[in-house]
C-alpha positions, 0 to 999 in steps of 0.5 A: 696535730701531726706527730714528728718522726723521731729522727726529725725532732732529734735533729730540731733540738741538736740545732736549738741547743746547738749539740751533736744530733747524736748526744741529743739521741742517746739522752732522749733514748736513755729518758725513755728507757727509764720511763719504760723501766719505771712504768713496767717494773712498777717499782712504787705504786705511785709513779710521777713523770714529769710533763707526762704526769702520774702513773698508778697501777691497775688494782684489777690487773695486779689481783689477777696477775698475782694468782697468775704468777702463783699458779706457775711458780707451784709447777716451776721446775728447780733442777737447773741454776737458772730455773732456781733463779728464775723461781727465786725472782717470781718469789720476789715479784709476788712479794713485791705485787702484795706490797703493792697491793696493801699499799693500793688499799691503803691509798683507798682508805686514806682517800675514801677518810679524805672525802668523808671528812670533807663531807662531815666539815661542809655538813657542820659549817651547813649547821652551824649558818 
């Protein structure tokens, strides 16, 4: 499979659909900048994209980043309005990755009940024959 450059594709769908090549662009552009938010922001643990498919955050990567982002906020400067700002915002991040992580672990325990229901209901229905 031979990947098309972008600017050949933009040009196949505005004659397709019969629209300017540039609307054709800025729409592809304005998608794939939202995808790109919603992948590197990680506003939801579960992130579903439609024909790209369902996207969720590493558990190891978020444990590692939090002790990270902690270890840099305790010698944060907050002399200046931006650094303030700079240091409200990491507070946030922090806040927003533990809520992300409970709800990581959350998922965890409501799948590994899912499997053991479904073990415990083959093993009955075995018994029971």
């Amino acid at each position: 499979m031979n990947p098309k450059k972008s600017r050949l594709l933009y040009q196949e769908i505005a004659e397709q659909k019969d629209i300017s090549k540039s609307l054709v662009e800025d729409l592809l552009d304005f998608y794939y900048r939202n995808v790109r938010t919603l992948l590197s922001e990680l506003y939801h643990p579960r992130i579903n994209i439609t024909g790209l498919g369902l996207f969720m955050p590493n558990e190891r990567s978020i444990k590692k980043t939090i002790p990270k982002l902690e270890k840099y906020l305790e010698n944060h400067d907050t002399s200046t309005y931006p650094a303030y700002y700079n240091k409200k915002m990491l507070e946030e991040k922090i806040k927003f990755l533990y809520s992300i992580k409970e709800q990581i672990e959350i998922e965890k325990k409501r799948k590994e009940k899912f499997i053991n229901n479904k073990k415990n209901v083959k093993f009955k229905k075995d018994m029971e024959e």
